[in-house]
C-alpha positions in Angstrom: -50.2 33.4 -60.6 -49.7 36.9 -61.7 -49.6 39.3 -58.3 -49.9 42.1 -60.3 -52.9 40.8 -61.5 -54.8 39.6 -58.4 -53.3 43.2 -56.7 -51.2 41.6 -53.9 -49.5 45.1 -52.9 -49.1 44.6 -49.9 -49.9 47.0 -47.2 -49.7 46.6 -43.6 -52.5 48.6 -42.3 -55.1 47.6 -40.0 -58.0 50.1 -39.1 -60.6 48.6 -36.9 -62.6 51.9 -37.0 -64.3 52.7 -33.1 -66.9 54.6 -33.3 -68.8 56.4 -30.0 -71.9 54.5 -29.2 -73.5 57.6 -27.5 -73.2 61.1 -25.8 -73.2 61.4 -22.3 -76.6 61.4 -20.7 -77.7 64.9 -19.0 -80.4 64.9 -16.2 -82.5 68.3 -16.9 -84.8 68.7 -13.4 -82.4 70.6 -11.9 -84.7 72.3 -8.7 -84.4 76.4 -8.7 -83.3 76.4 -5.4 -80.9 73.6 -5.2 -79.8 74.3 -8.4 -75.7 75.2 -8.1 -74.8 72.4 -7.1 -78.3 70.0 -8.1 -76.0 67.7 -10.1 -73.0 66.0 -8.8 -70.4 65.4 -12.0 -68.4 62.7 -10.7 -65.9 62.5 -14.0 -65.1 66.8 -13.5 -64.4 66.1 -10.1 -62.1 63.0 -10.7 -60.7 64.9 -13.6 -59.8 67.8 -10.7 -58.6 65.3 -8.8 -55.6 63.6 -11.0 -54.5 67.2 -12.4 -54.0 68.4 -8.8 -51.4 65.5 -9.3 -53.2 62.3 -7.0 -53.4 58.6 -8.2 -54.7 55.6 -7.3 -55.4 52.4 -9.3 -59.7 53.6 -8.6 -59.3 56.9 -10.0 -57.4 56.0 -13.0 -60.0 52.8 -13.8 -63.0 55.6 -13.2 -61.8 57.7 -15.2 -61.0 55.2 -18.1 -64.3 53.5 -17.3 -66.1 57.4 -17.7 -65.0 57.9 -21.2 -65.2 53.9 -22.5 -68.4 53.2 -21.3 -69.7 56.8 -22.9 -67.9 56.0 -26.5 -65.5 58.1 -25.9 -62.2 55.9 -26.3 -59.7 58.1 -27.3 -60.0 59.5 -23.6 -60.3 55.8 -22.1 -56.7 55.2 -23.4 -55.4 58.3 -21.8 -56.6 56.5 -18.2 -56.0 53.0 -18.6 -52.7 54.1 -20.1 -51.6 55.6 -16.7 -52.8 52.7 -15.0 -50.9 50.1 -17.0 -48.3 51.9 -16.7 -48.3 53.1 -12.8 -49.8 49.6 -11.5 -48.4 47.1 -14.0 -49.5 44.5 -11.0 -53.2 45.9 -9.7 -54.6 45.6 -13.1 -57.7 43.2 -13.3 -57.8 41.8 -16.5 -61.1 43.0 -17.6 -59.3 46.9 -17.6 -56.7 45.3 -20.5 -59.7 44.5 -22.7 -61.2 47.5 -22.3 -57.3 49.3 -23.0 -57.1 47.5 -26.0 -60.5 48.3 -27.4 -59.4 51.9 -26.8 -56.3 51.8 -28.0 -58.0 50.6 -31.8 -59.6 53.8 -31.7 -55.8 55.2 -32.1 -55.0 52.9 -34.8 -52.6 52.0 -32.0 -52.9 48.5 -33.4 -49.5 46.8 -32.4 -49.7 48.3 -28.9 -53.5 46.8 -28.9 -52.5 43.5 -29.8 -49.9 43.2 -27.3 -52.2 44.0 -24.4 -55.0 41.4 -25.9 -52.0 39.3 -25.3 -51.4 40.1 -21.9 -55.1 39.4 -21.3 -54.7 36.4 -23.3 -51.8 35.2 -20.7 -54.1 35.9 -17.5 -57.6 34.7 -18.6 -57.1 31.9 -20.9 -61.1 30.7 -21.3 -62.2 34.5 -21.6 -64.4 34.1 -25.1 -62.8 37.0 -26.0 -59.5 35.5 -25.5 -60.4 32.5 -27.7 -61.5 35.2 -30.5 -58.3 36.7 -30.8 -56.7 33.2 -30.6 -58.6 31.0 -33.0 -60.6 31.3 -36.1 -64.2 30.5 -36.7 -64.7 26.8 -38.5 -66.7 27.5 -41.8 -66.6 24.3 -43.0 -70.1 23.1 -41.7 -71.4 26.4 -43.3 -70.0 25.9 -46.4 -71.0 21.7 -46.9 -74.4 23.4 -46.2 -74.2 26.0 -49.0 -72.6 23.8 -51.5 -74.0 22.5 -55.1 -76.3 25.5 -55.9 -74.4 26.2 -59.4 -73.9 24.1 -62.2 -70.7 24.5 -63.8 -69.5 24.4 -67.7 -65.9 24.8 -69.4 -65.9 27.3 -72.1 -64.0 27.0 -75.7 -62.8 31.0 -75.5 -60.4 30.4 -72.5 -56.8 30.2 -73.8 -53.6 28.3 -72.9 -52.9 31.9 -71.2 -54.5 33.8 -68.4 -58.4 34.7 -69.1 -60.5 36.2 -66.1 -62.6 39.4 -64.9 -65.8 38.6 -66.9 -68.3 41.3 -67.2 -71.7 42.0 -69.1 -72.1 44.9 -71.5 -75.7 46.3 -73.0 -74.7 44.6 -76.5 -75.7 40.8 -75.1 -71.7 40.3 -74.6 -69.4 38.8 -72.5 -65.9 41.0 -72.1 -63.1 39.9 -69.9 -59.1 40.3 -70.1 -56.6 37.9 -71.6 -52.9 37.5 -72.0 -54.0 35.4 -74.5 -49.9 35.0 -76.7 -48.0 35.2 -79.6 -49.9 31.4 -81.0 -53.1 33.2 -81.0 -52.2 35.9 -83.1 -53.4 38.6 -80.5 -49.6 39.0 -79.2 -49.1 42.1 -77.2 -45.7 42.9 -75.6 -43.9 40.5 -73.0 -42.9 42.5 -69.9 -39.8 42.0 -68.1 -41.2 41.2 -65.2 -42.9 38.3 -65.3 -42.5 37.2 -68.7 -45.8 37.1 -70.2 -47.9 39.0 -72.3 -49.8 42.1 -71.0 -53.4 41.6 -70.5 -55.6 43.1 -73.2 -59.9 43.6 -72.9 -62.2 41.0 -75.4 -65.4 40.9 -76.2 -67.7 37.7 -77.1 -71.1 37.1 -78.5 -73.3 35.3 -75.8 -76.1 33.0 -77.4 -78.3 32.2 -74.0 -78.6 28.6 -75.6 -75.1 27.5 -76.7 -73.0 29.7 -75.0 -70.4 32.0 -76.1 -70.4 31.4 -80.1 -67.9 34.2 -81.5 -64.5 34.1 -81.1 -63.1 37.0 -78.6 -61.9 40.0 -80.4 -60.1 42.9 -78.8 -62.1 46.1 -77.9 -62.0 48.6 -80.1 -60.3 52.1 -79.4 -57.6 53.5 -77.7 -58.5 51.1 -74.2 -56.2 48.9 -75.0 -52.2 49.5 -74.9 -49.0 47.8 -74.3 -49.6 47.6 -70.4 -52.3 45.8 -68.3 -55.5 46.1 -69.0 -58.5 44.6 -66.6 -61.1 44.1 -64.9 -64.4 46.0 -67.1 -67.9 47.4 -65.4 -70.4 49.4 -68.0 -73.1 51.6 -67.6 -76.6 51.0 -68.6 -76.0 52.4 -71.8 -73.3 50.8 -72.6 -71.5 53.9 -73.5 -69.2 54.3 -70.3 -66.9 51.8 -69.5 -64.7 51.6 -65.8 -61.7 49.7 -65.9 -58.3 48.5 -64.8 -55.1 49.8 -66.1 -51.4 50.2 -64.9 -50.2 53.1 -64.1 -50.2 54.2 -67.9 -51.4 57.5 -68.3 -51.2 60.0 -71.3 -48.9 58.0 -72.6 -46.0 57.7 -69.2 -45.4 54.8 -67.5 -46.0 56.2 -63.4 -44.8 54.6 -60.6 -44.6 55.2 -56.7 -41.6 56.2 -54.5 -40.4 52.8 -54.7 -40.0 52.2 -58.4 -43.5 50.1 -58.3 -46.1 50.1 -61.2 -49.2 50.1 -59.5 -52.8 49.5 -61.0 -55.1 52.8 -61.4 -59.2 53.1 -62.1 -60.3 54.7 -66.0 -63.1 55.7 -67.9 -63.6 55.7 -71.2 -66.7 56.8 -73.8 -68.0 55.1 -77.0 -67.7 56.7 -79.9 -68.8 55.1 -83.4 -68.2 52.1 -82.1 -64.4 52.7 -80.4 -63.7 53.5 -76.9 -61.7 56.8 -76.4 -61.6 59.7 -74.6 -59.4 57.6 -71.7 -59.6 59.4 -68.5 -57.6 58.7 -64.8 -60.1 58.7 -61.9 -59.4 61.8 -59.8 -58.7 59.6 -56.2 -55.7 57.6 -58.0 -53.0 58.2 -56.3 -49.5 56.7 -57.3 -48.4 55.5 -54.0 -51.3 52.9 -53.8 -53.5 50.8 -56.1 -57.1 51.2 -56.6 -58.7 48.4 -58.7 -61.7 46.1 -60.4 -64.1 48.7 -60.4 -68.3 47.3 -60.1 -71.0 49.9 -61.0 -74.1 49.6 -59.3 -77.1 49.1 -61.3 -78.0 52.8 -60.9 -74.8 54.2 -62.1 -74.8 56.2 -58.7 -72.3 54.1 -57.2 -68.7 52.3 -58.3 -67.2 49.9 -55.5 -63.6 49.1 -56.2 -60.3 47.1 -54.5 -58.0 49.3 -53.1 -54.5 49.0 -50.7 -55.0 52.9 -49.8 -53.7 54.0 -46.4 -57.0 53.6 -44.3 -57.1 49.4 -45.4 -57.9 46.8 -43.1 -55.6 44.7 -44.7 -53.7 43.7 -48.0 -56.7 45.1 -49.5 -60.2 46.6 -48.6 -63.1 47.0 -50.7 -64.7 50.5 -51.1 -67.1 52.7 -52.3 -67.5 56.4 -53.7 -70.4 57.9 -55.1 -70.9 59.4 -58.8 -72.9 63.0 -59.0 -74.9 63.8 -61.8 -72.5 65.5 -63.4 -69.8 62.7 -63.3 -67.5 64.1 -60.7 -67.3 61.7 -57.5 -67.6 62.2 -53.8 -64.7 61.0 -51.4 -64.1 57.3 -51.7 -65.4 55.2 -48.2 -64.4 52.0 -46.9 -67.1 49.3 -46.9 -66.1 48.3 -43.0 -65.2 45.1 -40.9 -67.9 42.7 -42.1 -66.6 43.1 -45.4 -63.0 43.7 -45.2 -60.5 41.9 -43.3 -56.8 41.5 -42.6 -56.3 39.5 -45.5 -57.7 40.2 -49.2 -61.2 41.7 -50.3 -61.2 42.1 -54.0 -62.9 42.0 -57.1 -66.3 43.2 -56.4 -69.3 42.7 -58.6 -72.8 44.3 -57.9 -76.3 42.4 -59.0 -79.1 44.3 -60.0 -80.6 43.8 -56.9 -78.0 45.3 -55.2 -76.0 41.8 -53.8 -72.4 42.3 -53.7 -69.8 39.6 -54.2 -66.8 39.6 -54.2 -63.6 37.5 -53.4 -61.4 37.0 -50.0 -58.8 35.2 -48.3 -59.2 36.6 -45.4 -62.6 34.9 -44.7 -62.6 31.6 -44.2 -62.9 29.6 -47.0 -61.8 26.2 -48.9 -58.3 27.9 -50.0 -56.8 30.8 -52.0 -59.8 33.2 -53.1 -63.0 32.3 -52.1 -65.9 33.5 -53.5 -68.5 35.3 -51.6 -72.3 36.8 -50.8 -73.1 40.2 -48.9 -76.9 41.1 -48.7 -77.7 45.0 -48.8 -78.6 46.6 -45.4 -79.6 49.8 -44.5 -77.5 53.3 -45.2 -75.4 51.4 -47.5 -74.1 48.7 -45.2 -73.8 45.1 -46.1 -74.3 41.9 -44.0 -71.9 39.8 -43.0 -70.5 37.8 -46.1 -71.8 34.4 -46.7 -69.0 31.8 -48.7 -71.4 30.7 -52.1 -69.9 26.9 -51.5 -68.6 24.4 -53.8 -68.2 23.6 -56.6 -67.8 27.4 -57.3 -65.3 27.6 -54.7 -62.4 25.4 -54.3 -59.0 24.7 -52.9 -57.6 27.1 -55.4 -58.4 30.9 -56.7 -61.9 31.6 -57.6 -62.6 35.2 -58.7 -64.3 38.0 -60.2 -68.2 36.4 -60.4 -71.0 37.6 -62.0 -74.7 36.9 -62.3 -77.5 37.3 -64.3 -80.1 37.0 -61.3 -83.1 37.1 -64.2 -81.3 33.8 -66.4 -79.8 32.3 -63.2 -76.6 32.0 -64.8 -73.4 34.0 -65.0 -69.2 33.5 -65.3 -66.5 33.8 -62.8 -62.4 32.5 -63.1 -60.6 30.3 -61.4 -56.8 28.8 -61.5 -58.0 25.4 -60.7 -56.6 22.3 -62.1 -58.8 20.9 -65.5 -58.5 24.1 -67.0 -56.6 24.8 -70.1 -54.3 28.1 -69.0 -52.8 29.8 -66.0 -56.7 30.9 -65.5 -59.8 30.0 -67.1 -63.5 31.2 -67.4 -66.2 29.1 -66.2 -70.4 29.6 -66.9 -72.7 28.6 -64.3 -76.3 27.9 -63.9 -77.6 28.7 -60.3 -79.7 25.5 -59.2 -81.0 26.8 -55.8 -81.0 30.1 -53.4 -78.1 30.3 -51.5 -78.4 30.4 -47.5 -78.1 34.5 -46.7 -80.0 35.3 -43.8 -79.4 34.0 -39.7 -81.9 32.8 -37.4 -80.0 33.1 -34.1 -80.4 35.7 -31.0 -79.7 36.8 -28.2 -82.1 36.8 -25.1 -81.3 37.6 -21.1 -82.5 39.0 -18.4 -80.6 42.0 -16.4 -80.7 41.8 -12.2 -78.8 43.7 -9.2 -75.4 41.6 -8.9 -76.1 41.1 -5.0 -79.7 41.2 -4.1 -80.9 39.2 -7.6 -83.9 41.7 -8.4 -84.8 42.0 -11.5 -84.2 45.3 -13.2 -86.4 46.6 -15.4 -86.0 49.8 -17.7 -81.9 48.8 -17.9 -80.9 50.1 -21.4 -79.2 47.6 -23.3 -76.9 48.2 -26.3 -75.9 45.4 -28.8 -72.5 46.4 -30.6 -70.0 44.8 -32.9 -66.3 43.9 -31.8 -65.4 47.2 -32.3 -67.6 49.1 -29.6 -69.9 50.6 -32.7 -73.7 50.8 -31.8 -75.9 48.2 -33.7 -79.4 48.5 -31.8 -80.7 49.4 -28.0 -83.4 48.5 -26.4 -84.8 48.5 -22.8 -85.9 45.6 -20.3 -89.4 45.0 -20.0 -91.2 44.3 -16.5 -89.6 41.1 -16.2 -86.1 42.7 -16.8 -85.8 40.9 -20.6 -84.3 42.4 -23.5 -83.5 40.5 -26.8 -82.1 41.1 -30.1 -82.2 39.2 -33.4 -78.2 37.8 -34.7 -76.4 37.4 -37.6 -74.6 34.2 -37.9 -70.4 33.8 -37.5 -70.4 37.2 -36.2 -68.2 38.8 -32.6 -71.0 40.7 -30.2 -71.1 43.1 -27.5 -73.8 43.2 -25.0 -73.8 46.3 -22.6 -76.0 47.2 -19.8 -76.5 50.6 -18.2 -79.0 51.7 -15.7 -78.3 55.0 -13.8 -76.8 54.5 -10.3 -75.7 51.2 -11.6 -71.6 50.4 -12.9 -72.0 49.5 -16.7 -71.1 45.9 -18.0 -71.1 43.9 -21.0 -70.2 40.9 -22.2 -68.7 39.9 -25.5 -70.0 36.5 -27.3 -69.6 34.9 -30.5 -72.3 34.0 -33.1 -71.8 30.2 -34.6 -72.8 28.8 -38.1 -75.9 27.1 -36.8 -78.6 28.6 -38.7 -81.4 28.5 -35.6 -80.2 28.8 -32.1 -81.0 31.0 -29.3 -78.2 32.9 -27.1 -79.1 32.9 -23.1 -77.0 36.0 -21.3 -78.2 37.0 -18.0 -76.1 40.0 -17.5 -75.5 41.7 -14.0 -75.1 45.1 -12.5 -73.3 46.6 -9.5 -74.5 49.7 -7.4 -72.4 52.3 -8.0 -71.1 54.0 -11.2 -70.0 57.7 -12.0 -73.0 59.1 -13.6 -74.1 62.7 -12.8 -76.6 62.2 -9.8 -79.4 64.3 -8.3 -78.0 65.6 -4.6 -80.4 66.8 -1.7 -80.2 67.1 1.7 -78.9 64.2 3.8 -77.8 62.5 0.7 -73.8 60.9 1.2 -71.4 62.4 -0.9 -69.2 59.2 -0.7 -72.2 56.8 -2.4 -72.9 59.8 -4.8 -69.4 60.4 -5.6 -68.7 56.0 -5.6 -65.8 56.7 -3.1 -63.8 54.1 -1.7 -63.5 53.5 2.4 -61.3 56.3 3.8 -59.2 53.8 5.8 -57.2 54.7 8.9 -54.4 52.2 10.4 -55.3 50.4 13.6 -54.9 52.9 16.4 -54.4 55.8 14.1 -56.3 58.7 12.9 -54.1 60.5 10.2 -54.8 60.8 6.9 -53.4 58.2 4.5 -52.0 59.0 1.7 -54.7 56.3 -0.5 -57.4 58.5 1.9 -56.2 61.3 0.9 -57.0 60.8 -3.2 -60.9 59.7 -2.1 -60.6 63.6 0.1 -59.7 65.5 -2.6 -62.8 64.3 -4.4 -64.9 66.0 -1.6 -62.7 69.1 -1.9 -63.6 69.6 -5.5 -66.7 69.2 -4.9 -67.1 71.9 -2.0 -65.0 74.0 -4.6 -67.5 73.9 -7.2 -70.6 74.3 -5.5 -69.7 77.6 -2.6 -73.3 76.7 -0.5 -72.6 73.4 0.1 -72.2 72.3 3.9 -71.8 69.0 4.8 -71.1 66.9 7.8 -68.4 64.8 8.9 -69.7 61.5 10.2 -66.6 59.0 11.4 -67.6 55.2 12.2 -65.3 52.4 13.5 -66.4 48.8 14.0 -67.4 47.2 17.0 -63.8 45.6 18.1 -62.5 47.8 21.0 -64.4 49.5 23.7 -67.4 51.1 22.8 -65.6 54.2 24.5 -62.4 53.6 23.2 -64.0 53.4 19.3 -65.9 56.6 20.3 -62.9 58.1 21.3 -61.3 57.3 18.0 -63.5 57.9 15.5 -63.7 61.8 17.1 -60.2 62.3 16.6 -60.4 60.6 12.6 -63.5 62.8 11.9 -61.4 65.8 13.2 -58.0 65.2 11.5 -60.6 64.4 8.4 -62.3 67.6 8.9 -58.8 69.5 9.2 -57.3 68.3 6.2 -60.5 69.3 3.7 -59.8 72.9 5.7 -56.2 73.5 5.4 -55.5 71.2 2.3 -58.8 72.0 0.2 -58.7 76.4 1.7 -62.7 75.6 2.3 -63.9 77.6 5.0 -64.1 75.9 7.9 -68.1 76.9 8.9 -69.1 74.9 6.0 -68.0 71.3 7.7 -69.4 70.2 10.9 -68.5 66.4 11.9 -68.5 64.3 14.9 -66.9 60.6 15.6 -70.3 57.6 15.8 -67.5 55.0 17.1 -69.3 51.3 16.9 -73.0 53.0 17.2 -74.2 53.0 14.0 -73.5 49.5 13.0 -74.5 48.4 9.2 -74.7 44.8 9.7 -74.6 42.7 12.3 -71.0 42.8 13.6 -72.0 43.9 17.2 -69.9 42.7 20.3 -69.8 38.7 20.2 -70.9 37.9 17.1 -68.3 35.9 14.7 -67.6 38.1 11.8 -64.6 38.1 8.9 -62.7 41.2 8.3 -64.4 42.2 5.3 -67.5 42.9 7.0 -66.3 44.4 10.2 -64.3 46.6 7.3 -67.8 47.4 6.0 -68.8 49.9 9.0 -65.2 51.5 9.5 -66.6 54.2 6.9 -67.0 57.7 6.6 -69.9 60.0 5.7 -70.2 63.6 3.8 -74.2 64.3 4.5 -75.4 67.3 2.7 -76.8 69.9 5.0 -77.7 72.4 3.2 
């Protein structure tokens, strides 16, 4: 196989693009009179928090959780990167998955991988575990899509290399050839592979008999002593795109590294000859761009390309053509095309299919051949494998279709054939399988009392946190949303005064089944919240219990990070009183737990004066002890720790 050919340069960039789902949600009913300080921002008042130089394994997962849950993952990383690094052994697993996500949005990929790793190591069965480890099983898929093309040998192919068919406006077939010397179309034999260069032929197609003409070289100055390849033509038929090496104005070009690469041309016809060659303005020499694919608008030309923003050994992209023949910037066609591996050879229908070849989806070996169905804004659904016997264990490559006649050409190296590659012609005997009938469906509750939550907003998104489609639960607290098929999903829930969550599942290649995710949500959450009088700064602000030791009533210094929150907050808003309200649990004397939680609500209420400089007529506070109770932990009744912990709490009212 010639690499050159096939454009196997590698390059070993990954970009799983992130993209922000959605802005941060503002509440607008801010009352006149309340209105400085109406709207508790929990995120600015962490944020004032960690810069006055406090940590705790909370803050730092709040703080990641505030920008991941909101989109915005460049400013996840900066959190979660503080807590993998200051509590390497507090870390629940589910705050590596999100780091990782966020670290994609970096192109931090390495580092990502590692910590998917890491959460690999701790949660083993986590689906999203299994993801990274395996790879999806297409072979059911495939069995299902096979024998819809009947295939034929054709006379033209050559004891040489003879691939990238393509149709012109003259009822021809062109492709490229390093058709030899024996032929008596000999070209020059390059040093680096030994074979002949690849020159463009054309042949008469009779719709009856096949191709009847024997190939002849196009006409022109296309052709020249380096590779040619790889043809798309306008309407017309008087523009032509196609593959060359680096071969411009008559110099050889090459990258930093001494490499011919493959560039994109155009080229006119003029009585009958193709000249006026020109370069594509987004070459570049450093990278190859390839096997360009008009659409059948001429407004579009989708090509193969290594360029630095890849996914993998190479990407398939886009760029648009203006009216007046200049392009726009060229754009990558994304992860449900593109892949680690290699996406080349495009070819667009009339309809506006694209196929095109990979090895980085899963197929029956070398280059697979497969189908993407036009979506919306110039997206694509996931690819589809066409089946055998166009596929097989070897290269197959650069298809085409008549989608009027049902029949068309691609190549393939397999064995039968009578040089390195050969052409094949094909009739299409049936539709091939493109669409999905699988979906999601679920219902969203409270984590701890089971009620059903309607009005939750819930987002479906692809593996990489990009926003697919929302919707909100109904009455009964049901959502659903229609799948495609072999595909990674995110569900996430969000309901104000609720902690987000989501769940990540995997489509299969079952063409009708139904998806069951119930999906919970905790109280709590850092979302800005509408205060009033005798409202709790702690739920508002989602504080942790302000522990004391046994005995004790100083400040700790884990207390003292859950303080400073209430210190910003009296900070920001200069009005706002509140009132100190310390509770103990019922073990001890009721005197001696009255005693105690005076002296905690005091040393509480002295540290928010003479740490925080508030002004000491803004905080009021008295000690509750055991009276106040918030379950039923009273004297003699058998109760664990964590629930007697449960009423050792304080209180922040709002008074005014």
């Amino acid at each position: 196989m010639n690499l050159n050919k096939y454009f196997i340069n590698v390059s070993l960039s990954i970009l799983l693009s992130a993209v922000a789902f959605t802005q941060e949600k503002r509440l607008v009913k801010a009352d006149e009179n309340f209105g400085r300080y109406a709207f508790i921002d929990a995120r600015e008042i962490y944020l004032k928090v960690a810069e006055n130089g406090y940590e705790s394994p909370d803050l730092y997962k709040k703080l990641g959780d505030c920008y991941y849950f909101n989109g915005q993952l460049e400013g996840a990383v900066v959190w979660y990167e503080k807590l993998v690094a200051t509590y390497p052994n507090r870390i629940d697993p589910e705050y590596l998955f999100r780091y990782s996500q966020s670290l994609k949005s970096m192109e931090r990929y390495k580092e990502s991988d590692e910590v998917m790793e890491q959460f690999n190591n701790l949660t083993g069965n986590d689906q999203r575990a299994e993801f990274f480890r395996n790879t999806r099983d297409y072979l059911q898929f495939i069995e299902m899509q096979s024998d819809k093309f009947k295939l034929s040998k054709l006379s033209i192919n050559s004891k040489y290399s003879d691939y990238a068919p393509s149709f012109n406006n003259q009822g021809e077939l062109i492709f490229s050839s390093s058709r030899g010397k024996g032929s008596g179309m000999s070209k020059t034999i390059h040093e680096w592979d030994e074979m002949p260069f690849q020159d463009l032929f054309s042949s008469s197609i009779n719709s009856d008999k096949g191709l009847l003409e024997s190939p002849k070289k196009l006409k022109g100055k296309i052709n020249t002593r380096f590779h040619e390849s790889s043809t798309s033509f306008s309407r017309d038929g008087q523009t032509v795109y196609f593959t060359r090496n680096n071969y411009t104005k008559r110099k050889l070009g090459a990258n930093t590294e001494g490499t011919v690469l493959l560039k994109l041309y155009r080229a006119t016809l003029v009585n009958d000859k193709w000249t006026n060659i020109e370069e594509l303005p987004f070459n570049d020499d450093e990278y190859s761009i390839a096997h360009p694919a008009l659409s059948a608008d001429g407004k579009k030309l989708y090509f193969a390309s290594d360029m630095p923003d890849s996914r993998g050994l190479s990407d398939l992209y886009v760029v648009d053509i203006n009216d007046d023949k200049t392009f726009g910037k060229p754009r990558n066609l994304g992860d449900k095309i593109n892949t680690e591996g290699r996406e080349t050879f495009p070819y667009i229908s009339d309809s506006g299919q694209l196929y095109f070849a990979s090895d980085g989806h899963i197929g029956l070996g070398g280059l697979d051949i497969f189908i993407a169905i036009p979506k919306e804004f110039g997206m694509f659904s996931v690819p589809y494998n066409v089946g055998k016997p166009v596929n097989s264990s070897e290269d197959d490559f650069t298809f085409i279709i008549n989608e009027n006649t049902k029949t068309g050409y691609f190549s393939s190296n397999r064995t039968g054939g009578k040089g390195s590659d050969d052409i094949y012609s094909f009739k299409q005997t049936d539709d091939l399988i493109t669409s999905c009938n699988q979906y999601v469906t679920g219902v969203v509750t409270d984590a701890t009392s089971k009620e059903i939550l309607a009005g939750t907003e819930v987002i479906l998104m692809d593996i990489n946190n990009d926003e697919l489609k929302r919707t909100t639960t109904d009455v009964r607290g049901r959502y659903k949303f229609d799948l495609e098929c072999k595909v990674s999903y995110l569900v996430r829930a969000i309901k104000v005064g609720y902690r987000s969550t989501e769940v990540i599942f995997n489509t299969s290649a079952v063409f009708e089944k139904e998806h069951n995710l119930t999906l919970q949500l905790n109280e709590g959450g850092l979302e800005e919240k509408e205060a009033k009088p005798g409202d709790d700064l702690a739920k508002l602000l989602d504080l942790d219990i302000i522990y004391f030791d046994v005995n004790k009533s100083f400040i700790r210094p884990d207390a003292k990070v859950e303080l400073q929150k209430i210190i910003e907050v009296l900070k920001k808003y200069p009005n706002l009183k509140i009132d100190v309200r310390s509770h103990t649990d019922s073990r001890s004397s009721f005197w001696y737990n009255k005693k105690l939680s005076e002296k905690r609500a005091k040393n509480t209420i002295k540290y928010i004066v003479e740490k925080g400089g508030i002004d000491k007529s803004r905080i009021t506070g008295r000690g509750y002890g055991e009276r106040r109770l918030i379950n039923k932990c009273k004297d003699g009744v058998p109760c664990s720790d964590d629930e007697h912990k449960r009423n050792r709490r304080s209180e922040f009212i709002i008074l005014k």
